[in-house]
C-alpha positions in Angstrom: 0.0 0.0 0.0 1.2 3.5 -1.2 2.1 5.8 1.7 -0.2 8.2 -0.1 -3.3 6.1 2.3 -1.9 7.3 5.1 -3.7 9.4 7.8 -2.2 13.1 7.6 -3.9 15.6 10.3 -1.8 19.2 9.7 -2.3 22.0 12.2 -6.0 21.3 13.4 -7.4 23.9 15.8 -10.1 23.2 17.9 -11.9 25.0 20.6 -15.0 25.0 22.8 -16.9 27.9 23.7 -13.3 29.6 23.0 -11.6 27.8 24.8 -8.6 26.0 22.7 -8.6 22.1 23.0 -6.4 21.7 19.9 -4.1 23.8 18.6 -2.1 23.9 15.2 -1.8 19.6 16.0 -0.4 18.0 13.3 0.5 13.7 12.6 0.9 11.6 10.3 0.2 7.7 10.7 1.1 5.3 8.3 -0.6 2.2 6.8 0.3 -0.8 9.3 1.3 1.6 12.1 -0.1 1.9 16.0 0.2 5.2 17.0 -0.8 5.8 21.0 -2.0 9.0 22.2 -1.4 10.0 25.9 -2.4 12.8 27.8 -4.3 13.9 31.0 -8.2 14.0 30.9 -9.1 17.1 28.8 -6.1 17.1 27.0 -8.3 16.5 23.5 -7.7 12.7 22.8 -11.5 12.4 22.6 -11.8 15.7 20.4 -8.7 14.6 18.0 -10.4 11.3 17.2 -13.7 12.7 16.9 -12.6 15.3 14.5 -10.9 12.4 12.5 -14.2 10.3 12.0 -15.9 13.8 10.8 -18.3 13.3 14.1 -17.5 17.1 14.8 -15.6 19.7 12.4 -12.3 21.7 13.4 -12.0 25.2 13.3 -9.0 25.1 10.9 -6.6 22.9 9.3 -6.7 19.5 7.4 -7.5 15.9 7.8 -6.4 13.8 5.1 -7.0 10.0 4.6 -5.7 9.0 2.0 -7.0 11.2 -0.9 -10.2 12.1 0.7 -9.9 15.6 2.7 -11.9 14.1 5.8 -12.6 18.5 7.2 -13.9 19.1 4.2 -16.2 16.3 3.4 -20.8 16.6 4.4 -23.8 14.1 3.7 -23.2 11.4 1.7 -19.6 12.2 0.9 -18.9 11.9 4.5 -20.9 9.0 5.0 -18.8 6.9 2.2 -15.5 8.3 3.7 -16.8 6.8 7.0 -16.6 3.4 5.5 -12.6 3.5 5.5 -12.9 4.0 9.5 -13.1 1.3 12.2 -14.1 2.3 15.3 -13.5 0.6 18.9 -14.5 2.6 22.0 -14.2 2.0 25.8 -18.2 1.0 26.3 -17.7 -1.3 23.1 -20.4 0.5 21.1 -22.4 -3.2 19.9 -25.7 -3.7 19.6 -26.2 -5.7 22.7 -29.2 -7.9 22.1 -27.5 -9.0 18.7 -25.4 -11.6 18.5 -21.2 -11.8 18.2 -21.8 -12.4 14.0 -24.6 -10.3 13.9 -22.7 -7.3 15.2 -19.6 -8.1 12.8 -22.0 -8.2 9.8 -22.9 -4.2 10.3 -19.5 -3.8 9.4 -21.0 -4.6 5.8 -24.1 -2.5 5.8 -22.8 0.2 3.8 -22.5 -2.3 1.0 -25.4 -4.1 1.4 -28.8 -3.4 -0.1 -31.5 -2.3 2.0 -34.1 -5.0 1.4 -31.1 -8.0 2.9 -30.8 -5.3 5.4 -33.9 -5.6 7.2 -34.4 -9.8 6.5 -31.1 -10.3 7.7 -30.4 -12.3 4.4 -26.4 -11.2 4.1 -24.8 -12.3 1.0 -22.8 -15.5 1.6 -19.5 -13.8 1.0 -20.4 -11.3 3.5 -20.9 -14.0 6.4 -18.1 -16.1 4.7 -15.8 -12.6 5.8 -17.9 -12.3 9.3 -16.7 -15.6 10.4 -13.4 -15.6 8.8 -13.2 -12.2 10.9 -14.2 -13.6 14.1 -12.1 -16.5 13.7 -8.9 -14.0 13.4 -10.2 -12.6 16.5 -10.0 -15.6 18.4 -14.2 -15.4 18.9 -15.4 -18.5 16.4 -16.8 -20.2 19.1 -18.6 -17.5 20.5 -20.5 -16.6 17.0 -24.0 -17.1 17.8 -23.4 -15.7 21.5 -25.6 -12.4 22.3 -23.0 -9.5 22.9 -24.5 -8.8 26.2 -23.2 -12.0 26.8 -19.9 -11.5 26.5 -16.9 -10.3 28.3 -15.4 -6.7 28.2 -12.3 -7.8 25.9 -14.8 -10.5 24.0 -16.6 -7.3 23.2 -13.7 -5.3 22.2 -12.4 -8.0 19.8 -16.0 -8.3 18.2 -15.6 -4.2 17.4 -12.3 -5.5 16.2 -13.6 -7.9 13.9 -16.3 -5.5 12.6 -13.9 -3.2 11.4 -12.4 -6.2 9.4 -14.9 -7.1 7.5 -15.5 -3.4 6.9 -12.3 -3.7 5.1 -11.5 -0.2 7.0 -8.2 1.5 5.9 -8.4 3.6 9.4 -8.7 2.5 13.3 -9.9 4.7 15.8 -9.9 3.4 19.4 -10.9 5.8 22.1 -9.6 4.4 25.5 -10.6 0.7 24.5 -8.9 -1.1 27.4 -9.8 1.2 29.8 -13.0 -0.7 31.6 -10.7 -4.2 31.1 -8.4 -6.6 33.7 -5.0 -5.9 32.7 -5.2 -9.6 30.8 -8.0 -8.7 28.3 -6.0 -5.3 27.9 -2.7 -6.5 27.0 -4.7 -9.0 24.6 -6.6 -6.7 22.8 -4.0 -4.0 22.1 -1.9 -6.8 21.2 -4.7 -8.0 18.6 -4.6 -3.7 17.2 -1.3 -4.5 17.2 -1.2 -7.2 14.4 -4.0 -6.5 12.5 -3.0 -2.8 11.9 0.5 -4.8 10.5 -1.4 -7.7 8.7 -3.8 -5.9 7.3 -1.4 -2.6 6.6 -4.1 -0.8 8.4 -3.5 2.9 10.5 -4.6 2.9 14.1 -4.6 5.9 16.5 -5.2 4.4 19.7 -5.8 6.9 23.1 -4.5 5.4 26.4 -4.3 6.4 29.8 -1.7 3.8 30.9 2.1 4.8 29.4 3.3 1.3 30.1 0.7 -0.4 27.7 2.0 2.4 25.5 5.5 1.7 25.2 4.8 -2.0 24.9 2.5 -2.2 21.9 2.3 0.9 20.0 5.0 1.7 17.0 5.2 5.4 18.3 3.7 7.5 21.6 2.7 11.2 20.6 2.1 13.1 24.1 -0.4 15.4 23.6 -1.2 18.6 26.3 -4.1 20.9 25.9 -4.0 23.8 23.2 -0.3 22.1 22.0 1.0 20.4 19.4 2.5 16.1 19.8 5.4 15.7 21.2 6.7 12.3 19.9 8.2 10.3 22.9 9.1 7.1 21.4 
């Protein structure tokens, strides 16, 4: 993959009620990189990522993935742009009373037409890729299991596996080990670990704990309120 899919943010500015959250920030991550973010609690992890996904709209600056200018983008432009982008938060964000491959299959939706949609009738490829997925994830077994049913780093795994069979160019994960034992931690940023290299896929991860930083992610950028990253490894 060319380095011309990477995710480039240059100088974003953010603020709230003028108040500056972001200010001239600028990264690059590349295909098959983990990039952690660390900072204190207000420090605009949450804001950065959000801006990324095209959930909210900086004041200035530029979000590029790959070729598609992500600050610039509304309706269904952003929508399709939203396909390229995986998403894995702390309170798992899974339809609960679905089960394990039912929530993996939403991962195709975008693709899928409307009428399979709402009879559930997925194209065989599609659930061909759902299991495959959830095999990589280590959750085969657990398939047919309700998501409510799960554990806390099942969950995070099944979000993982979703973005798989999205075929998403782009990982966001906002805090994603932060309600887990230290056991399903270390094995699900492990798991962001080789699917962002298997896959050549970007992932900007947020964390709270530095030591789970240094151990998985291919570079830490420190980031403080109203400043720019300061790369620490």
């Amino acid at each position: 993959m060319s380095s011309d899919q990477s995710l480039r943010i240059n100088d974003l500015c953010k603020s709230y009620g003028g108040a500056p959250v972001l200010d001239r920030f600028s990264l690059r991550v590349a295909p098959g990189e983990f990039v952690a973010l660390l900072g204190p609690s207000g420090a605009g992890k949450t804001t950065l990522l959000r801006c990324v996904a095209g959930l909210i709209a900086p004041d200035s600056g530029e979000i590029m993935l790959g070729r598609q200018p992500m600050h610039l983008l509304t309706g269904a432009a952003l929508r399709r742009a939203r396909h390229d982008i995986g998403f894995v938060f702390q309170q798992f964000n899974l339809v609960r009373r679905r089960t394990a491959l039912g929530n993996v299959l939403t991962g195709r939706l975008s693709d899928v037409a409307l009428w399979r949609i709402v009879l559930g009738r997925f194209p065989d490829a599609d659930r061909r890729a759902a299991f495959s997925a959830l095999e990589r994830v280590g959750l085969l077994d657990q398939a047919w299991q309700r998501a409510d049913s799960l554990s806390g780093g099942q969950q995070q795994r099944v979000a993982i596996a979703r973005a798989l069979v999205q075929r998403s160019r782009l990982m966001l994960a906002d805090e994603p080990v932060a309600s887990l034992d230290p056991a399903a931690a270390e094995s699900v940023l492990s798991l962001l670990r080789e699917v962002a290299r298997e896959h050549e896929m970007s992932v900007l991860c947020s964390l709270h704990q530095p030591a789970l930083a240094e151990r998985y992610a291919d570079r830490i950028c420190a980031i403080a309120a109203a400043r720019g990253p300061l790369t620490i490894a």
